[in-house]
Structures are given as C-alpha cells and as structure tokens.
MMTF fields as JSON, N, C-alpha, C and O atoms, coordinates in Angstrom:
{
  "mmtfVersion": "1.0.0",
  "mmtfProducer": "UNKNOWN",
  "numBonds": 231,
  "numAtoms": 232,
  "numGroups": 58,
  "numChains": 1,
  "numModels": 1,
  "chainsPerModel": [1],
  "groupsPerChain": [58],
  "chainIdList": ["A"],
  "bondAtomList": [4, 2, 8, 6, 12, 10, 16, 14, 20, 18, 24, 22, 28, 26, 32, 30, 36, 34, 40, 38, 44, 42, 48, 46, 52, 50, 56, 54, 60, 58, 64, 62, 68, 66, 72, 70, 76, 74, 80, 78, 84, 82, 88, 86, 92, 90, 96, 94, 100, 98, 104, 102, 108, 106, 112, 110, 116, 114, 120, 118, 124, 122, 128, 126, 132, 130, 136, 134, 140, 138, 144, 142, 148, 146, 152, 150, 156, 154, 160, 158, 164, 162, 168, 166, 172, 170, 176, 174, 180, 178, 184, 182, 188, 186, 192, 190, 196, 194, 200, 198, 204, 202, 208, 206, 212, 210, 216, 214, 220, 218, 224, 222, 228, 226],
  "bondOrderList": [1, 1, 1, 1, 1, 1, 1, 1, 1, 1, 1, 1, 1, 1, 1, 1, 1, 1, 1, 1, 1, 1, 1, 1, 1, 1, 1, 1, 1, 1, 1, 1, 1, 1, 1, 1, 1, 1, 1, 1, 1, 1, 1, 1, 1, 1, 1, 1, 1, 1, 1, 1, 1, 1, 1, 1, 1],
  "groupList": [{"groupName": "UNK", "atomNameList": ["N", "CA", "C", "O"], "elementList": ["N", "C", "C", "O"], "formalChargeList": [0, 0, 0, 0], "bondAtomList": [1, 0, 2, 1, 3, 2], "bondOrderList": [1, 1, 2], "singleLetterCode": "X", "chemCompType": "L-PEPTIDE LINKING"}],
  "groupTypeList": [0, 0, 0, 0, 0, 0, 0, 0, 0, 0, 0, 0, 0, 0, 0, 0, 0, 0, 0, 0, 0, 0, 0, 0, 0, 0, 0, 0, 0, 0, 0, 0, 0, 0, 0, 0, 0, 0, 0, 0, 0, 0, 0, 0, 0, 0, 0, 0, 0, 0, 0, 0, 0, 0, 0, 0, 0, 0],
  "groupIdList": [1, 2, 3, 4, 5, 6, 7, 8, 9, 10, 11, 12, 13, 14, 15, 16, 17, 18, 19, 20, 21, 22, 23, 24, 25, 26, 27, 28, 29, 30, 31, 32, 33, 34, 35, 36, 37, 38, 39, 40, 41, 42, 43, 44, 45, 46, 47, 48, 49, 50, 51, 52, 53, 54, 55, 56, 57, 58],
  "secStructList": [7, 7, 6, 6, 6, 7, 1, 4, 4, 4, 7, 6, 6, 3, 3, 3, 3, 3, 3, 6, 6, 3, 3, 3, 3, 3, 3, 6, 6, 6, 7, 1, 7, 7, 7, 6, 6, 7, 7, 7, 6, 6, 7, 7, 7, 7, 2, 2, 2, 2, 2, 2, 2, 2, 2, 6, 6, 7],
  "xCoordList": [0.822, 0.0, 0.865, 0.511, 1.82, 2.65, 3.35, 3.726, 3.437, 4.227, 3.372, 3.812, 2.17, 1.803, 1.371, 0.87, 1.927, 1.731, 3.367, 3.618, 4.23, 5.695, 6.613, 7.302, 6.194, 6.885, 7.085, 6.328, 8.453, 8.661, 7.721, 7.894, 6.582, 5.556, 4.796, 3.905, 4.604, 3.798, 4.785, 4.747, 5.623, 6.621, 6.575, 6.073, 6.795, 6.871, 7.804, 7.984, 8.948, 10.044, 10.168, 11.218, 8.879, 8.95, 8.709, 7.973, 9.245, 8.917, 8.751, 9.256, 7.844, 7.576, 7.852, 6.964, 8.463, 8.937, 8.642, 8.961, 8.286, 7.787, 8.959, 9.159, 9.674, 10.229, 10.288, 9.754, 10.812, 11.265, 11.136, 10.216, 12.058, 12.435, 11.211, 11.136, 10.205, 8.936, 9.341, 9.845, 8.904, 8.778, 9.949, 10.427, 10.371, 11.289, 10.795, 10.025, 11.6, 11.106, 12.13, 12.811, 12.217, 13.585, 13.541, 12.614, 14.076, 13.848, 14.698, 15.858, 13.63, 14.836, 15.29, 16.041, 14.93, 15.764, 17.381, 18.329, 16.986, 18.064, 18.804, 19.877, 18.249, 19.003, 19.326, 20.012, 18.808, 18.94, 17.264, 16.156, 17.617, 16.791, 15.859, 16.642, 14.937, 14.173, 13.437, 13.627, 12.472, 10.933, 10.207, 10.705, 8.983, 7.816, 7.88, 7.64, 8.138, 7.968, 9.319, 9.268, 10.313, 11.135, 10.701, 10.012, 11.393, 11.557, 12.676, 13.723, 12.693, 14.139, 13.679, 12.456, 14.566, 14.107, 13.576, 13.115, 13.747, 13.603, 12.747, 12.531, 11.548, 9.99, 9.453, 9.129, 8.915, 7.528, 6.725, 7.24, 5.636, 4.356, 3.842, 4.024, 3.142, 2.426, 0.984, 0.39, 0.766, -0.41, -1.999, -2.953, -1.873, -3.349, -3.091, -4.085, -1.682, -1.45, -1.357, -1.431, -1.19, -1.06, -2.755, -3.072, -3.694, -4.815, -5.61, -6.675, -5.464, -5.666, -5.173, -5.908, -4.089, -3.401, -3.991, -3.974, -4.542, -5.848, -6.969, -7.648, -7.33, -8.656, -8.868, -9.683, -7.807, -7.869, -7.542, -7.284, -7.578, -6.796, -7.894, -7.893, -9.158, -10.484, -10.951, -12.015],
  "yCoordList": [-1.194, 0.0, 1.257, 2.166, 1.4, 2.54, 3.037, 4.189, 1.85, 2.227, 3.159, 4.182, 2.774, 3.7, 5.612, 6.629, 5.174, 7.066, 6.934, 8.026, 6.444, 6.622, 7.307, 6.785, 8.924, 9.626, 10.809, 10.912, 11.952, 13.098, 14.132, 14.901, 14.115, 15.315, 14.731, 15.557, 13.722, 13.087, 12.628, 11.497, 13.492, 13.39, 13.873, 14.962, 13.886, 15.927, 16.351, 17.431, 15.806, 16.618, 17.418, 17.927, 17.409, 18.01, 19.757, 20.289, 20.145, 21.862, 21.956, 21.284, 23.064, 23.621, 25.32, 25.99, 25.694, 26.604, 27.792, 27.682, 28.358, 29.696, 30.903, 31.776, 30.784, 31.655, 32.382, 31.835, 33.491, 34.489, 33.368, 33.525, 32.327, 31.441, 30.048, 29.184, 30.212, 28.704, 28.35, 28.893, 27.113, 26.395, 25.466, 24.83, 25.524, 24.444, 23.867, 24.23, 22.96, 21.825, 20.858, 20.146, 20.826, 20.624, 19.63, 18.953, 18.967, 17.386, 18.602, 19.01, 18.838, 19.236, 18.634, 19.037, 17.015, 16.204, 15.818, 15.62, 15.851, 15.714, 16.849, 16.681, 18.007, 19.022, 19.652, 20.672, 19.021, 19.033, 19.339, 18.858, 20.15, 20.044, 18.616, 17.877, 18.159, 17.313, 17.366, 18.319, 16.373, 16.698, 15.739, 14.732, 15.83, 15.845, 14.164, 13.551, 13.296, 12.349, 11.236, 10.025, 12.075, 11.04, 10.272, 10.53, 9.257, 8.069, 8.2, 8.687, 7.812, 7.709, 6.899, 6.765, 6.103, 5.12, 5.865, 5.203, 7.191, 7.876, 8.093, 8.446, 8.06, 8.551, 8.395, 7.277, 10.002, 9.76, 10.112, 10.891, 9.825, 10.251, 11.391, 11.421, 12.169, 13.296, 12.561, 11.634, 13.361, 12.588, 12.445, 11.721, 13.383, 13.188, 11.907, 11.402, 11.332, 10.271, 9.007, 7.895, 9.21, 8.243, 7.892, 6.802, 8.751, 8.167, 7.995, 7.447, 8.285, 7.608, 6.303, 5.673, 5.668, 4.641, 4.102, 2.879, 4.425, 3.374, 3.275, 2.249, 4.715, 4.266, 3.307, 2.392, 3.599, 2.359, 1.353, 0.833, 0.79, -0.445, -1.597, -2.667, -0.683, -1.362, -1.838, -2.436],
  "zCoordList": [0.0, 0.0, 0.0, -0.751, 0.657, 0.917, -0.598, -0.815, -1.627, -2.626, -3.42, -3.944, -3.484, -4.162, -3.552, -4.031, -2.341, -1.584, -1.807, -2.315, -1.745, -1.164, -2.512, -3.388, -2.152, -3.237, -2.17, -1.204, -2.465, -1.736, -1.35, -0.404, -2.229, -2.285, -1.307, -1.106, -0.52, 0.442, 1.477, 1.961, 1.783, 2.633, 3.736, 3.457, 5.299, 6.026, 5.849, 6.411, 4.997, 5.439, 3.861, 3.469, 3.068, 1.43, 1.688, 2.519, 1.075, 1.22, -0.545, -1.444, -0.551, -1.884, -1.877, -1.35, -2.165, -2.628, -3.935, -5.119, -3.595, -5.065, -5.261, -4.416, -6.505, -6.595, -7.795, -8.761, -7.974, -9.415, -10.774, -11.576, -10.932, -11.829, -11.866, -12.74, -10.432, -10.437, -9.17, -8.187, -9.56, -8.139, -8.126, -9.065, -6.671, -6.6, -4.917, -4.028, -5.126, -3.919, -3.29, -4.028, -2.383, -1.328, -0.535, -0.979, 0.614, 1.306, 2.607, 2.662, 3.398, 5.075, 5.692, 6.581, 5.397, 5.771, 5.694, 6.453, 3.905, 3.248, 2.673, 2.094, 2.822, 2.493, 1.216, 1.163, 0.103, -0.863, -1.825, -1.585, -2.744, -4.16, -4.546, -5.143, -4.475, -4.963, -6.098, -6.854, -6.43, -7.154, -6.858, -6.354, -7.083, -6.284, -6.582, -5.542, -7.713, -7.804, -7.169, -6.957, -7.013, -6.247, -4.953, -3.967, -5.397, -4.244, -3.065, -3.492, -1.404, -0.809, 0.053, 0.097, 1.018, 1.809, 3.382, 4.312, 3.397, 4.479, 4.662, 5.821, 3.667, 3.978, 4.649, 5.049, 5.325, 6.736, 5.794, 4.991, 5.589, 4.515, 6.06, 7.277, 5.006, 6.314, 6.5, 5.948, 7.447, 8.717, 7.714, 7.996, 6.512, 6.069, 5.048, 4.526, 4.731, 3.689, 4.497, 3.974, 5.816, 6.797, 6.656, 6.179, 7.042, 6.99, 5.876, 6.16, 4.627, 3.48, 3.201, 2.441, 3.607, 3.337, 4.602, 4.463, 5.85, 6.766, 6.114, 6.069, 5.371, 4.733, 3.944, 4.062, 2.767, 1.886, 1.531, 0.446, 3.552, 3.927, 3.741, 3.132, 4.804, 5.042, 3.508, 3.345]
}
C-alpha cells in the first residue's frame, strides 16, 4: 500500500517553494533540491497520507 503514496511530495520533510524562476522543492531532511515524484528510503508520509493509506486499507 505505501508504494503507491511513497513519493517526496507526500513526505513531512517536502517543502515547496515559489520563486522568481517557479517552483522548486527541497527534502529538510536531506538538504537538498528534490521533485515531487522522487523516491528515498527515508519517507515519513504526512499525517493526512497516513490516513488515506488506513482508509484504503479497510
């Protein structure tokens, strides 16, 4: 079930960012530049993907 939520944009540690040049998007975990569809083994999914992935356990 998790694979299909287990991307950075459903992360807590994902930030989105608006700037002059668009959007960019970052890991505060990791410190680094991301995008929304990467994968890492570090993922906390945030609390509203946590309970989608109970919902659509039942």
């Amino acid at each position: 079930m998790a694979d299909r939520f287990h991307v950075c944009a459903s992360c807590v540690n994902f930030r989105a960012l608006r700037t002059e040049d668009g959007m960019k998007y970052f890991c505060d975990r990791l410190g680094y530049e991301t995008k929304t569809n990467y994968k890492f083994n570090c993922w906390e999914p945030k609390q509203q993907v946590k309970k989608l992935m109970e919902k659509r356990k039942r």
